[in-house]
PLY file of the C-alpha trace (Angstrom):
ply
format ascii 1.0
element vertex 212
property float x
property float y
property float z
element edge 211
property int vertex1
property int vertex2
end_header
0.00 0.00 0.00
1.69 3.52 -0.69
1.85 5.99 1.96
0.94 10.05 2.01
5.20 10.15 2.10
5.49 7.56 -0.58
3.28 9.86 -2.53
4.28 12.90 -1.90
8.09 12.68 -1.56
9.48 13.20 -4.84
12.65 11.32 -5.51
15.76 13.10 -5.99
16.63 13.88 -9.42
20.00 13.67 -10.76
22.28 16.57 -11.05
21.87 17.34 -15.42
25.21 17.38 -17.34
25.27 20.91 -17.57
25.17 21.48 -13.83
27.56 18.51 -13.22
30.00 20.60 -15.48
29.28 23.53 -13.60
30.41 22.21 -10.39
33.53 20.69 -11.74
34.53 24.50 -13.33
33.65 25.76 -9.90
35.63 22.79 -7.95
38.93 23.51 -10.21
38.68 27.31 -9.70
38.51 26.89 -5.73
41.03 24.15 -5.90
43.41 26.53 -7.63
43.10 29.40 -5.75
42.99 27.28 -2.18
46.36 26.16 -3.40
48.07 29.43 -3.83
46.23 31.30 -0.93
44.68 29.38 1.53
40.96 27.76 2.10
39.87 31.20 3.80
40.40 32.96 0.09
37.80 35.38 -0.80
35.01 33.80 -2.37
35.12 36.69 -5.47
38.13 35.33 -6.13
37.17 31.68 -7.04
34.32 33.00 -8.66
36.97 35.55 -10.85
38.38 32.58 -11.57
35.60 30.44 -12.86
33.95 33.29 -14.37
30.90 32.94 -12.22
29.44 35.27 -9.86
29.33 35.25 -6.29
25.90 33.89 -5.94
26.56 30.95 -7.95
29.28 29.59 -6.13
26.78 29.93 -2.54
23.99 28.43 -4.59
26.23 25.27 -4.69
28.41 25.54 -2.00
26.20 27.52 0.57
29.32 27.29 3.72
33.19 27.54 3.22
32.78 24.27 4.78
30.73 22.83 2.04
33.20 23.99 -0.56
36.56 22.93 1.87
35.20 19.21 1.46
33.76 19.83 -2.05
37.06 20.56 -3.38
38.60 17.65 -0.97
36.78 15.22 -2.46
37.25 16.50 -5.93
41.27 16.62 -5.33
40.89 12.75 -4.09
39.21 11.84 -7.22
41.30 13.57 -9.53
44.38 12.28 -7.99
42.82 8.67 -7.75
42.06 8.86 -11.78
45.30 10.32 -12.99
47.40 7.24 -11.93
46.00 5.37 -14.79
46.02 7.95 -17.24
49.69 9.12 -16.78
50.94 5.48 -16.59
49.45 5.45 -19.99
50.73 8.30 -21.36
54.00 8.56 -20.41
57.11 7.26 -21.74
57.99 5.58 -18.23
56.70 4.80 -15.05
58.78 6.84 -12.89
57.77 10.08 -15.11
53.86 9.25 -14.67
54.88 8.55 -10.57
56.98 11.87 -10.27
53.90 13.68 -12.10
51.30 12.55 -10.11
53.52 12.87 -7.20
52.91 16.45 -8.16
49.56 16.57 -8.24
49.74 15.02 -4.72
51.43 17.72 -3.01
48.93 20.35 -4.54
46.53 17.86 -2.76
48.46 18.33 0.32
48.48 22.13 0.44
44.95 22.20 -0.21
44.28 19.72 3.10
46.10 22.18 5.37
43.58 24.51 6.24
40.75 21.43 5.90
40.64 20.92 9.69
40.03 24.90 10.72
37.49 24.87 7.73
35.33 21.81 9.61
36.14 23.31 13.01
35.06 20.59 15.48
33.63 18.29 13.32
35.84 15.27 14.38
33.97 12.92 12.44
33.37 14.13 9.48
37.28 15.06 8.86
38.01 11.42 9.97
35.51 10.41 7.35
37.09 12.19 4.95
41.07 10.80 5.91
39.40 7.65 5.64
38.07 8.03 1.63
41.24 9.32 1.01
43.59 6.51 2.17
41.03 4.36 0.37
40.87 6.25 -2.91
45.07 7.50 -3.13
47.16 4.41 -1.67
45.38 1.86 -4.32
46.36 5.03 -7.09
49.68 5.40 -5.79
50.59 1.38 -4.87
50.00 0.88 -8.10
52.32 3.78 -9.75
54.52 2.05 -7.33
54.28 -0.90 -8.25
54.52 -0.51 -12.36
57.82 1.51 -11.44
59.58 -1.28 -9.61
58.22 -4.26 -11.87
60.32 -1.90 -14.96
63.28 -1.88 -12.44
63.26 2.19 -12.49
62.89 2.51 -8.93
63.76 -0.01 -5.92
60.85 -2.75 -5.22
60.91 -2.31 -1.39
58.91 0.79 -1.15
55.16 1.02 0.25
52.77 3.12 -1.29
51.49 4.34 2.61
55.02 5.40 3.99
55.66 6.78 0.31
52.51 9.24 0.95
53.30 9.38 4.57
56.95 10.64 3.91
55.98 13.65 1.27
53.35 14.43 3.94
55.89 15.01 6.13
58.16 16.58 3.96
55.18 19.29 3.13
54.31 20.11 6.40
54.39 23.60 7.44
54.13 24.51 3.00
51.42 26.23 1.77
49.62 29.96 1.43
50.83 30.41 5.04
54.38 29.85 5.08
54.56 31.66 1.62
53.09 34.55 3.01
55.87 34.56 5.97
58.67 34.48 3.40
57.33 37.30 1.32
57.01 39.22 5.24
60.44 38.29 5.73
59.89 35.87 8.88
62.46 33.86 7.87
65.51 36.68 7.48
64.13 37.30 11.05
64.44 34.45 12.28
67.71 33.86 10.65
66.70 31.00 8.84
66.71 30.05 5.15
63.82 29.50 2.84
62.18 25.94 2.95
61.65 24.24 -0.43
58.82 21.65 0.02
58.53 20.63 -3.65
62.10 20.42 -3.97
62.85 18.25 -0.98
59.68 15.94 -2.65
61.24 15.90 -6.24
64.92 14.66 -3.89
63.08 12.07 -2.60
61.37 10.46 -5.93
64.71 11.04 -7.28
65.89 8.88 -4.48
63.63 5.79 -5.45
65.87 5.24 -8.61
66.66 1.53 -9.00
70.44 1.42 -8.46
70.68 -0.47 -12.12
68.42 2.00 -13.33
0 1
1 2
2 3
3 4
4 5
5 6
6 7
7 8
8 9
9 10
10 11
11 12
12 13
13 14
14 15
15 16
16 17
17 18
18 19
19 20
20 21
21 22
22 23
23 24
24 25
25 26
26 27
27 28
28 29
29 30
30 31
31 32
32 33
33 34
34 35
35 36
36 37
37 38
38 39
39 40
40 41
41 42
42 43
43 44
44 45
45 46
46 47
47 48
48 49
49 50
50 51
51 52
52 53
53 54
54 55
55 56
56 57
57 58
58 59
59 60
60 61
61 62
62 63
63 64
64 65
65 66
66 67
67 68
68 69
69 70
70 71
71 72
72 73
73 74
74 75
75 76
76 77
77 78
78 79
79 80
80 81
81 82
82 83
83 84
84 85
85 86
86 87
87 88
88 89
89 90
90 91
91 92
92 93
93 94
94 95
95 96
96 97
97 98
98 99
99 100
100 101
101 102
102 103
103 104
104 105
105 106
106 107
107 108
108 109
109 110
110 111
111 112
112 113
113 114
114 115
115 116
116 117
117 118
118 119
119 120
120 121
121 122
122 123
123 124
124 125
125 126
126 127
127 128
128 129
129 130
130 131
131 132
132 133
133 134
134 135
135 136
136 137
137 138
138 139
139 140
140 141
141 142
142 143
143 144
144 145
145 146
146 147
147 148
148 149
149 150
150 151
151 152
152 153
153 154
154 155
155 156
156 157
157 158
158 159
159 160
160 161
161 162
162 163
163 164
164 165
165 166
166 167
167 168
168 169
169 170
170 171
171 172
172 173
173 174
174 175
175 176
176 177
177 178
178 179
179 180
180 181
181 182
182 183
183 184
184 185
185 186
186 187
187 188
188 189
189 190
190 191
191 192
192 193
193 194
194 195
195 196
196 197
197 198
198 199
199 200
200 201
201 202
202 203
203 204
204 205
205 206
206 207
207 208
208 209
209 210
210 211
């Protein structure tokens, strides 16, 4: 027998391939712009970016937290699906690694301000860390793995201390600590500028098979 609910309660529609495309445009402007200043950018300026205007971008995203794990996701996904696609179009596996060890680190910057974005929401940024070790470690085990298997990098590498090490090696990069060299913390301080993506690009470097 149907119910009044049943009845009444429409079933959600999917999103239409126009607005799907939308969302991505508006995903790739934030994720850009989060990158090279911070999740707490002015929203005018992802919507310069994508060309949109303000209203748009709260008609999707109506919180900075909504957009923060919006653009999260997005990142995950995009990293997830470029393994195969740069394993397939580059000349070797350690070029299609190194690039989408790239991609990776923009990731990373991104994910620094995700925890102030989501404030106390414990759960819902552990639900998040857990999608992305179960989206990126498959993507990059297997970058890993097609490497070592052409003898270009040494076999005894996992793909979760991989990840765990650029981590590492990024912490403390991003909008924020770009912003303190341009104040001149760091002549202050005494100390010199830090490098993230170079120390990243040492350590692929350092995977190299020694027959390689």
């Amino acid at each position: 027998m149907t119910t009044f609910d049943e009845r009444t309660t429409p079933a959600p529609r999917p999103k239409r391939a126009d607005a799907r495309r939308n969302e991505q445009t508006l995903l790739d402007a934030a994720a850009a712009v989060f990158v090279t200043s911070g999740v707490n950018a002015p929203v005018r300026d992802i919507a310069a970016r994508a060309g949109v205007g303000v209203g748009t971008i709260y008609r999707h995203f109506p919180t900075r937290s909504d957009l923060v794990v919006a653009v999260y996701r997005h990142q995950v996904e995009a990293c997830a699906e470029a393994g195969p696609a740069l394993l397939a179009t580059n000349a070797t596996a350690h070029a299609a690694l190194s690039q989408w060890v790239n991609l990776f680190v923009d990731f990373l910057v991104t994910k620094h301000g995700l925890a102030a974005a989501l404030q106390a929401d414990n759960e819902g940024f552990n639900t998040l860390h857990a999608y992305f070790i179960s989206r990126l470690v498959p993507a990059c085990a297997a970058l890993l793995d097609a490497a070592a298997e052409a003898r270009e990098i040494r076999p005894d590498v996992g793909a979760y201390e991989f990840m765990r090490a650029i981590g590492s090696l990024c912490a403390g990069e991003g909008p924020a600590a770009e912003a303190a060299d341009a104040r001149g913390d760091d002549a202050v301080r005494g100390e010199q500028h830090y490098d993230a993506r170079r120390m990243v690009a040492l350590l692929v470097a350092g995977l190299r098979h020694p027959l390689a």
